[in-house]
C-alpha positions in Angstrom: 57.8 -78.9 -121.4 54.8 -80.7 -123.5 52.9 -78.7 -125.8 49.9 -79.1 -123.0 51.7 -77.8 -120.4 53.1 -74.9 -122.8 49.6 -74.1 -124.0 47.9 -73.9 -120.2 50.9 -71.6 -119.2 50.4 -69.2 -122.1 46.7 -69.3 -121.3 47.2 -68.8 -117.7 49.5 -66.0 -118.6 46.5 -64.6 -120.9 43.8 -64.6 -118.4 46.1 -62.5 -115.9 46.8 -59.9 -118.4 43.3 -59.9 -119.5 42.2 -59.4 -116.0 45.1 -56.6 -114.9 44.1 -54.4 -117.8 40.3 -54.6 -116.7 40.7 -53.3 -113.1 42.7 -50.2 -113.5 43.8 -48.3 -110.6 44.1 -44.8 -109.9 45.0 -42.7 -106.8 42.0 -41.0 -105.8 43.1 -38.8 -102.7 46.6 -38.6 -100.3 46.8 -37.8 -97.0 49.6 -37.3 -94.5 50.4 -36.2 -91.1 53.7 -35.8 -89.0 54.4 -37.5 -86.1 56.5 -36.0 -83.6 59.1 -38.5 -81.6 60.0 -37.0 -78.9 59.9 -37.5 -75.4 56.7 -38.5 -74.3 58.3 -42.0 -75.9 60.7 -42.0 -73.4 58.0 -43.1 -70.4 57.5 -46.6 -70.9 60.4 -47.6 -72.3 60.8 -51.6 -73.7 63.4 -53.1 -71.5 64.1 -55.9 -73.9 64.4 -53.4 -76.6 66.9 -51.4 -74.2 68.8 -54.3 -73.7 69.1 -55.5 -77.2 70.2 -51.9 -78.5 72.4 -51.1 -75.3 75.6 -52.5 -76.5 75.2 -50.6 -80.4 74.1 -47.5 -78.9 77.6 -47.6 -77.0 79.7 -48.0 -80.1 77.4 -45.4 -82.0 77.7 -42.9 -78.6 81.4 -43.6 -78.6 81.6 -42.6 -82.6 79.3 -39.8 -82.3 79.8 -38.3 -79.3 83.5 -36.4 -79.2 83.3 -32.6 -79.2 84.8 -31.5 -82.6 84.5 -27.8 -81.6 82.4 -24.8 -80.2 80.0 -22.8 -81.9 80.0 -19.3 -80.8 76.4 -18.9 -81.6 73.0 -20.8 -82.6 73.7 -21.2 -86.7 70.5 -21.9 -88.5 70.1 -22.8 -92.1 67.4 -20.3 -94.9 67.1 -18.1 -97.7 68.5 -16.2 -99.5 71.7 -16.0 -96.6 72.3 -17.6 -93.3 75.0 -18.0 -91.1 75.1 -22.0 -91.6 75.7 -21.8 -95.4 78.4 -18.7 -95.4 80.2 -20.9 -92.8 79.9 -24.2 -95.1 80.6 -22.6 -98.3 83.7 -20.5 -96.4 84.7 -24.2 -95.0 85.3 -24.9 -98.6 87.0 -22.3 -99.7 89.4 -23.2 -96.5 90.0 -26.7 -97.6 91.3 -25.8 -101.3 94.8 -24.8 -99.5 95.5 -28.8 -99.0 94.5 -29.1 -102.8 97.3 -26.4 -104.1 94.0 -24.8 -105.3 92.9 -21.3 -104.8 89.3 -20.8 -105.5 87.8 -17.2 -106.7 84.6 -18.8 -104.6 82.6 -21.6 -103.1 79.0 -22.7 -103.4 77.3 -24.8 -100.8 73.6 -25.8 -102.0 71.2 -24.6 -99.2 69.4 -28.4 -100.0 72.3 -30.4 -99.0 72.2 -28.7 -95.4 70.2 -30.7 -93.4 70.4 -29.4 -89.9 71.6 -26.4 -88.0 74.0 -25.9 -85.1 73.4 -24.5 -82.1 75.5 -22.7 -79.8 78.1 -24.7 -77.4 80.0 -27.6 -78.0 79.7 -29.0 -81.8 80.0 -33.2 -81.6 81.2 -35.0 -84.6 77.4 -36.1 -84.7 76.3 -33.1 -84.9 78.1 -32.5 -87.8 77.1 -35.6 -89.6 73.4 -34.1 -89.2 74.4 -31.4 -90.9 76.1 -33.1 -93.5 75.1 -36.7 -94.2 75.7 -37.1 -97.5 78.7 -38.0 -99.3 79.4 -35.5 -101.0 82.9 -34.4 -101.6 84.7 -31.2 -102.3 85.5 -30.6 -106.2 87.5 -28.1 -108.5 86.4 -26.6 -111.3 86.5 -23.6 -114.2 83.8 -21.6 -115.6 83.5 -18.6 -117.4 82.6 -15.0 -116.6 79.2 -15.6 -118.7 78.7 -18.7 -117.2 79.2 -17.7 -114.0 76.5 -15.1 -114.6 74.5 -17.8 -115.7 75.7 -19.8 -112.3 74.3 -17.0 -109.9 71.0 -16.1 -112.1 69.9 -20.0 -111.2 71.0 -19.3 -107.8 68.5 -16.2 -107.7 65.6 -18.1 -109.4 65.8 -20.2 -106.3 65.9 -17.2 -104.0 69.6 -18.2 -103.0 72.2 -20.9 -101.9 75.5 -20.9 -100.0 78.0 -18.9 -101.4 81.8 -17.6 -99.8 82.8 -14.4 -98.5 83.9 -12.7 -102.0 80.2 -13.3 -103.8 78.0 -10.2 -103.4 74.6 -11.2 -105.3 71.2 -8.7 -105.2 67.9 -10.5 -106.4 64.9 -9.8 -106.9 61.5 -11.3 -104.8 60.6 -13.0 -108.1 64.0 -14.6 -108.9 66.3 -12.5 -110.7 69.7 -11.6 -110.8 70.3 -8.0 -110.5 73.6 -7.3 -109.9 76.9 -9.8 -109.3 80.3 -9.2 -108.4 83.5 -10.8 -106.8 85.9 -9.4 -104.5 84.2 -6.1 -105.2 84.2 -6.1 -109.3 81.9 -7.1 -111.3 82.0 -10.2 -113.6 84.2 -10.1 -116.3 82.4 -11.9 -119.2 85.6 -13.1 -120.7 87.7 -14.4 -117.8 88.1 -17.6 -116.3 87.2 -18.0 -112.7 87.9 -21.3 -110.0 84.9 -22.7 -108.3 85.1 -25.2 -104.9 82.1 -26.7 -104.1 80.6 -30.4 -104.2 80.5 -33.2 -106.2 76.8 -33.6 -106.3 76.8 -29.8 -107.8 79.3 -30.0 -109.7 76.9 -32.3 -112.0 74.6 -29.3 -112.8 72.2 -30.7 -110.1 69.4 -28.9 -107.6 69.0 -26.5 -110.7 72.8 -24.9 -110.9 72.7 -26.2 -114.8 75.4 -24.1 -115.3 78.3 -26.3 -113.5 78.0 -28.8 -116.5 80.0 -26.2 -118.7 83.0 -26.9 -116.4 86.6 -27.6 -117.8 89.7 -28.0 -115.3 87.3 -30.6 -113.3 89.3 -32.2 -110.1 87.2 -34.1 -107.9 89.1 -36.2 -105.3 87.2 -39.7 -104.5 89.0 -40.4 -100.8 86.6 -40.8 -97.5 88.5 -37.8 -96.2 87.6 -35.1 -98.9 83.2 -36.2 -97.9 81.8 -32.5 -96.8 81.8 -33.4 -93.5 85.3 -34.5 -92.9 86.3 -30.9 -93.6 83.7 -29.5 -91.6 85.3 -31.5 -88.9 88.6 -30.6 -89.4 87.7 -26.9 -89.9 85.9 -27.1 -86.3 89.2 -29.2 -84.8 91.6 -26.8 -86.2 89.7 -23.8 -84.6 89.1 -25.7 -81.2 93.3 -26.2 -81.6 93.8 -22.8 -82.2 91.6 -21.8 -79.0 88.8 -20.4 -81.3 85.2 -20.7 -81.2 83.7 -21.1 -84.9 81.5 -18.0 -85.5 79.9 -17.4 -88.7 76.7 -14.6 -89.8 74.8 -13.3 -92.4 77.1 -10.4 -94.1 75.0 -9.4 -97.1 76.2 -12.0 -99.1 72.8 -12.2 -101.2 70.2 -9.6 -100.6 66.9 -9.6 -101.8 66.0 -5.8 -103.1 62.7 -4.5 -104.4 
């Protein structure tokens, strides 16, 4: 390149500057609506577009659509308890056997459960509504004091999924009153085993706590993703002749 042509660029390149720093821009207002698909869009459907999508919506019907299970009731997902999360983090706590581990307790964020399930039959689609993430089960240690610290985050979010042997009580304003396990409280000093997810397991969605962990296993196969065991948990009861039933228990309870 001449020394013209170099001095027009950097020119060129000066005048642009120049003229993005004079008009500075700034969001003034936001606005937002939802907009409901549901049937109503249905009516006039576009036969072209039909066509065209026909032969994927096979393959994704044919991938999606095998019963997995039955739910034995309508299993929604809230604070600080709900049936959905005791199953989930339960779930958990039933995979470790395959691991050789044996868990003191499971935590399943309430974030990471994004749908519920209803009563009846419980397709493998379903499941992946629930669970669409890849998140993947994980092992790890934490102290009695961090474990303390590990539910008081819990309770400053007004709760997440935990198994059947966690009994929290918290407060309206998010905090920890009383803890225990299996029925004792927490002993400061010992060492307890934790399943939950990967994701989690990083100290993320505010459980800062997890990044004191020692003893991490976190298995990386497709089979060990969240939902895969929610799958298998629903195919082993179906096996079984089970439906999968799951409620809140007291788990958490917010006191005054």
């Amino acid at each position: 390149m001449n020394k013209s042509a170099t001095f027009l660029s950097l020119a060129m390149a000066s005048i642009v500057a120049t003229s993005c720093a004079q008009h500075q821009y700034s969001v003034v207002d936001t606005q937002r609506s939802r907009i409901v698909i549901d049937s109503r869009y249905d009516a006039s459907a576009n036969r072209e577009a039909v066509a065209f999508l026909a032969p994927y919506k096979a393959r994704v019907d044919s991938l999606m659509s095998p019963v997995m299970g039955t739910a034995a009731c309508d299993m929604p997902r809230f604070r600080p308890e709900s049936p959905l999360s005791n199953l989930l983090a339960d779930i958990l706590v039933w995979s470790s056997a395959r691991f050789g581990e044996h868990p003191d307790f499971a935590v399943y964020n309430m974030g990471g459960i994004r749908a519920s399930i209803s009563k009846g039959d419980v397709t493998r689609g379903d499941i992946l509504d629930v669970a669409p993430f890849e998140n993947k089960i994980c092992f790890l240690t934490l102290s009695g004091s961090d474990v303390t610290e590990l539910f008081k985050q819990m309770a400053a979010v007004n709760g997440e999924g935990v198994s059947h042997s966690v009994r929290l009580e918290i407060t309206k304003d998010g905090r920890l009153v009383s803890a225990s396990l299996n029925g004792k409280p927490i002993d400061p000093e010992a060492s307890y085993r934790i399943t939950t997810i990967d994701y989690l397991a990083q100290g993320n969605d505010h459980l800062e706590a997890f990044r004191k962990k020692t003893h991490f296993v976190s298995p990386k196969s497709e089979e060990n993703n969240a939902r895969h065991l929610i799958e298998d948990y629903f195919k082993a009861s179906k096996a079984a002749g089970k439906t999968v039933d799951a409620k809140v228990e007291g788990r958490i309870k917010v006191i005054d």
